[in-house]
Structure formats: structure tokens, C-alpha cells
N, C-alpha and C positions, 0 to 999 in steps of 0.2 A: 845252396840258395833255397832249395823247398826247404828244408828244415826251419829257415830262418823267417821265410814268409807264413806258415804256420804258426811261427812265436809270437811273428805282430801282433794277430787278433789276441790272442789271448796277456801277452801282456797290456796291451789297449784296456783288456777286459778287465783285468787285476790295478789298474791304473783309475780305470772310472768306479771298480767294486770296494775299494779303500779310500776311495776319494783322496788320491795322492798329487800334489803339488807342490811345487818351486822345481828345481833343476834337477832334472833325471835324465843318468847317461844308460842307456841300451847296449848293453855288450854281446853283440852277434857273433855269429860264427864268422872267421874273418873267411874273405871271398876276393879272388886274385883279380877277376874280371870285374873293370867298371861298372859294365850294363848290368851285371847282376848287382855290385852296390845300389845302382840306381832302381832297380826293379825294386829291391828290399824298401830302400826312404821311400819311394813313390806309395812302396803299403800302409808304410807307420803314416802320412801325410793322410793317407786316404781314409783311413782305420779314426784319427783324431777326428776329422771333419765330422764322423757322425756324432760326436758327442754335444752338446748343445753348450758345454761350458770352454770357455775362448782359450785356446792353446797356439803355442807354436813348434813347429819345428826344428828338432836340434841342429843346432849353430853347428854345425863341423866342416874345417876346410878338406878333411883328411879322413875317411873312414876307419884310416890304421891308428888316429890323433884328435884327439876330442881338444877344441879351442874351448877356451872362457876367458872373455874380455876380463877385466880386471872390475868393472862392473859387476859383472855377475857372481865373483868369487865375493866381494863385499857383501850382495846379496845373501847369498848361503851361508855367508859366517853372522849374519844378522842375531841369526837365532842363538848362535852360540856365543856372544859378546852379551847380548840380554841377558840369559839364564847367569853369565858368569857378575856381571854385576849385580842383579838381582841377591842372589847369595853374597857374595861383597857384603850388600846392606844388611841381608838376616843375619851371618853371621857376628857382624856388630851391633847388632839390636840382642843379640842372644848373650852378649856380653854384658850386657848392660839389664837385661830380664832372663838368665838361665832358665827359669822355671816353664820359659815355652818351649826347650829345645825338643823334649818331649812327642807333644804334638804335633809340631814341624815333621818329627824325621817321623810320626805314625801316619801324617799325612802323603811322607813322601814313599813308606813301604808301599801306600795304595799303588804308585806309579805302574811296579811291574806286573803284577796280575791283571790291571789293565789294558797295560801293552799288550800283554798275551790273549785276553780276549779279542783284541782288535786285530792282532794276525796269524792264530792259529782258527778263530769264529768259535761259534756256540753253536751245537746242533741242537734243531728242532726236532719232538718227538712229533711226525706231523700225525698221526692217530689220535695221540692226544690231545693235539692242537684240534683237529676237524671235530671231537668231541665237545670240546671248548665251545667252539662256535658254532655248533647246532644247541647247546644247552641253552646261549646267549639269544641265537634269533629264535629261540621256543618261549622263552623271557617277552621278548617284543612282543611277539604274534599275540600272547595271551596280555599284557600290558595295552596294548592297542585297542582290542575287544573289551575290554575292561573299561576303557577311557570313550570309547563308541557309545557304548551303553550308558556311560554317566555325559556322555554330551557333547566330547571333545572328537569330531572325528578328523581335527585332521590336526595332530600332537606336533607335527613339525611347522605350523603353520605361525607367525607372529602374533601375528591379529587373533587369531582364534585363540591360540593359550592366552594373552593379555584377557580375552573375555573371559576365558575359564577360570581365571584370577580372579578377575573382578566378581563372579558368582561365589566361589569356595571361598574366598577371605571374609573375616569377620571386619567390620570398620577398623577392631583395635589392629588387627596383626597389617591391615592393607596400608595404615598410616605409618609402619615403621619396614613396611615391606621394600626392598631395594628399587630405585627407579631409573631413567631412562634421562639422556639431558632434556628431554621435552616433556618429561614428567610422569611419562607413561610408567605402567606397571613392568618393572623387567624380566625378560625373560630369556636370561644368559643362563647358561650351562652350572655355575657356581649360586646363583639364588634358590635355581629349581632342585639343584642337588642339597641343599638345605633344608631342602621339605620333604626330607626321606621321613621325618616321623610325624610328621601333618597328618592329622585324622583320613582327611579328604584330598589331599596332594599327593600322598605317600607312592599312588600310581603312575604318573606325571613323573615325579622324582625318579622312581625305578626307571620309566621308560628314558629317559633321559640320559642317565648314568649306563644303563646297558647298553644304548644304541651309542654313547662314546667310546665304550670298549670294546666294540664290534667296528667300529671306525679305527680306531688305532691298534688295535691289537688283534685284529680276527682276521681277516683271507690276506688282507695288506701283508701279513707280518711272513704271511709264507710267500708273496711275490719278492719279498727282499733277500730269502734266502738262496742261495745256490749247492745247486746239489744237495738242499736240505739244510744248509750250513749260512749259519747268519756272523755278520761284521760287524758290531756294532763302533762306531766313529767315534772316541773321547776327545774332548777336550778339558784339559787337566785347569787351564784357568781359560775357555775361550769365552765365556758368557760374557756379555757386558755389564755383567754384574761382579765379573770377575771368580766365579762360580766356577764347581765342575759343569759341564755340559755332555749329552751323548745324543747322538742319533743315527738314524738307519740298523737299526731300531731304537728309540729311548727305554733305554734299560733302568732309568733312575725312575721315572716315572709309569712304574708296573700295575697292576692291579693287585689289590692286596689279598687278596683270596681265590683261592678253587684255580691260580693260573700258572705259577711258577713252576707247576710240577711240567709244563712241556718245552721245559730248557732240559739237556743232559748235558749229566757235566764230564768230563774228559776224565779218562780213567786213571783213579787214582789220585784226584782233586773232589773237591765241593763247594758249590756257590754260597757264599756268606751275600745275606741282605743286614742292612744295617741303617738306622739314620745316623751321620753325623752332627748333625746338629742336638743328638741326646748326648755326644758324648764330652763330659763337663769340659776337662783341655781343650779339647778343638772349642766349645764353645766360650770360653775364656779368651782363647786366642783368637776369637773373630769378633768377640767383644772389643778389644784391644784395638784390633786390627781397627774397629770402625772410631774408637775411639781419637784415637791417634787422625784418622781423616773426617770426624765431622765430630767434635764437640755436645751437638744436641742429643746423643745418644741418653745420657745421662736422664735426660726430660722427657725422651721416648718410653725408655723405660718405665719410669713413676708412672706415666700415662697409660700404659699396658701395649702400647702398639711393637708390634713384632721389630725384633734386631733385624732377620733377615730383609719385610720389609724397607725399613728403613735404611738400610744398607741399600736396596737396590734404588728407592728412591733418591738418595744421595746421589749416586753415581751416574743416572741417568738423566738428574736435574726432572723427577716427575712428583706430583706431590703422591703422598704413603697411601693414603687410601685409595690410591688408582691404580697400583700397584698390583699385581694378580699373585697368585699362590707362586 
């Protein structure tokens, strides 16, 4: 029974650290006496309740015999009726267009190194991370003093950078400058990061762009690690764009400089970065893809507005230029 009540917490812990869901059976040490059964469930009960995301306790008439309504079996084969029709479809579409199978099965080698990120983790170099992010807020501190002295003292502020616009913009650049639904001068993270080569923004911009990677990637990124050791969460189509997705940490959306060096990579492997969207196949077959489900690609195109865009505004029923990166 102590062995088994030490497992709770920590499978608990491996439960909320992978973010794992649908039906999971607990295989304990079996235990002759009920009161110790009962002592065990009473942990896993107790141990669940501090998580904040809604769980229940497994269904069992029998400690020695795990029950599953026939509901619940329906449930968990969900996933596997989907994926087997899913394929169903590609492979008759591959029939009909061979020339994608290609991309298909390059998309689907990505599957297992993914996996393997998400359940063996990625260790952080934290040296090199703590180096990381004192270079970053030594970045701020002097970006700050910089923007003091030319006027701006308070750079997070709405109202204040709107006026610091309104001063540094020439008439031409402020009447094609991004606005606000009320008209105002905007001042979103994607405008301000645009004026990295503005004569008189270029500081603005910097501080801007630094202090979001000191937000997303700087002390945050070692409170998700354990033991040093980060999980990061795929989803191979979970976006509602029908995209890959990752988080806890977003490893797709990295910095592109001076940061990738405080991943290490497990001995005897190396981390490949890459866009798929350069690469022509895949980008052929998400043309396709989008073609086959919305027709106006064809006139997005001529027009110059992005496939990805438009693919996400399709899907989401929002129109393209509201669309974010």
C-alpha cells in the first residue's frame, strides 16, 4: 500500500505534466485488504481534485476488474475509426493524384520524432537559458532609457505610445499606418514590430519585440521544465485551422536568433528546424488541400494575399486581413 500511495502523486503529476486525457486505467500493486483499496482511490480522488481541469474517478466495480460501459469503449475507439477513415479518404485521393503520396508519408515521418519529443522532453541548458535572459532584460533596461530620453516614459502604456506615434510619424507614413476600430493609431505588437527599420521607432520596435521574448521564452520557459526537462504538447492537426499546433512550450514559434542553442539534444540525435511551408510538395498539397475546400484560392492568389491566411480565414468563417500570422 505505501508503495502504491507514493505512485498517486506522481502519476497525478505525469498526468497533468503531458496533459493526458480520455480513459486511463492505473495499474497498482494489487492489495488483498479492502481498506487499503480504499485508502489507495481515496489518494488518486484526492491528488485529481487539486488539478483545476474537471476529471473523474475511475469507474471500477472491482479493484482486481476494471468495468467500461460500452459507452466508454465507443469513446476511446473514437479516435481510432477517425484516423482509419480519414486514410480511407487519402488513400483514394492518392489514387486519383499519386504525385502527393510523397508529401503525405514526409509529413507523416514528422509524426515519430514528435512523439518522442513529447515523451522522452527536451532538456534545457539552464546556464544558457539564464544567459539568454539577462542579455534580453539588459536589451530593455537600455531600450527604456533610450525611449525616456526621447519622451516616451512609459513604452507599455496605450495612450502614451498612440502620442509617441503621433509625434515620430510623418503625415505620409501615419495615413497608411495600421489603426484601431475607433481610428486610433495602433499599437499591437505586429505594427510596432514593423518599425524595426523606422529611423525614429526602431527603439519602440526593439523594446517591443524583446520584452515579448522575455514573456514567452525567458524565466516562463524554465518554470515548465521539470528536473530541467521540458514536454512540449503536439498537436499533429489540433489547430482550428487544422494546422500542427504545440504548446508547453511553443516550439514552432521560437526566436530565430542567439536562442535555440539552450535546447540539448539527446545523445546521439539533433534538432532539425525547418519551415514547411518552403517546402514545394507540402506546399503544393496544401494548395490543393485548400483548393478542393474553397474555390477562391485561385483569386487570393492573383491578389497576393497569403494561402496560409486564407486557409485560416476559410475555416474559421473570419475575413483574411483579420487574420494574424
Amino acid at each position: 500500500m505505501k508503495t502504491n500511495l507514493e505512485a498517486v502523486k506522481e502519476i497525478v503529476r505525469q498526468i497533468r505534466l503531458r496533459d493526458l486525457g480520455g480513459i486511463i486505467v492505473l495499474d497498482f500493486i494489487d492489495m488483498e485488504e479492502k481498506k487499503n483499496r480504499q485508502k489507495v482511490f481515496g489518494a488518486v480522488e484526492q491528488e485529481l481534485r487539486k488539478d483545476r481541469a474537471p476529471s473523474k474517478a475511475l469507474q471500477v466495480s472491482d479493484w482486481s476488474r476494471t468495468v467500461l460501459l460500452p459507452e466508454q469503449v465507443i469513446y476511446a475507439a473514437l479516435d481510432a475509426v477517425a484516423a482509419l477513415q480519414l486514410q480511407t479518404r487519402f488513400e483514394g485521393w492518392f489514387i486519383e493524384a499519386p504525385e502527393y503520396r510523397r508529401p503525405y508519408a514526409f509529413l507523416r515521418s514528422l509524426i515519430y520524432p514528435l512523439v518522442r519529443q513529447q515523451s522522452h522532453g527536451i532538456r534545457l541548458d539552464l546556464e544558457a537559458h539564464n544567459a539568454v535572459c539577462a542579455e534580453w532584460q539588459a536589451h530593455i533596461a537600455d531600450a527604456v532609457a533610450a525611449l525616456a530620453a526621447d519622451g516616451l516614459t512609459n513604452p507599455d502604456g496605450v495612450r502614451a505610445k498612440q502620442e509617441y506615434l503621433a509625434a515620430k510619424l510623418t503625415p505620409e507614413e501615419a495615413a497608411v499606418w495600421p489603426t484601431t476600430a475607433t481610428g486610433a493609431l495602433s499599437t499591437s505588437r505586429d505594427a510596432l514590430a514593423a518599425a524595426e527599420g523606422h529611423p525614429t521607432l526602431a527603439t519602440l520596435a526593439e523594446y517591443v519585440n524583446v520584452s515579448a521574448r522575455l514573456a514567452n521564452f525567458g524565466y516562463k520557459l524554465q518554470e515548465l521544465a521539470v528536473d530541467g526537462v521540458l514536454y512540449p504538447s503536439y498537436q499533429i492537426a489540433g489547430m482550428i485551422t487544422g494546422r500542427y499546433g504545440c504548446g508547453k512550450p511553443n516550439l514552432q514559434n521560437q526566436p530565430r536568433d542567439g536562442f535555440k542553442h539552450v535546447y540539448v539534444a539527446p545523445e546521439g540525435c539533433k534538432f532539425v528546424t525547418g519551415d514547411l511551408a518552403q517546402v514545394d510538395d507540402v506546399r503544393r498539397l496544401r494548395q490543393t488541400l485548400l483548393q478542393g475546400r474553397d474555390q477562391r484560392h485561385a483569386a487570393s492568389q492573383q491578389l497576393g494575399v497569403s494561402i496560409g491566411r486564407q486557409l485560416s480565414g476559410g475555416i474559421i468563417d473570419g475575413i483574411c486581413a483579420m487574420v494574424g500570422k
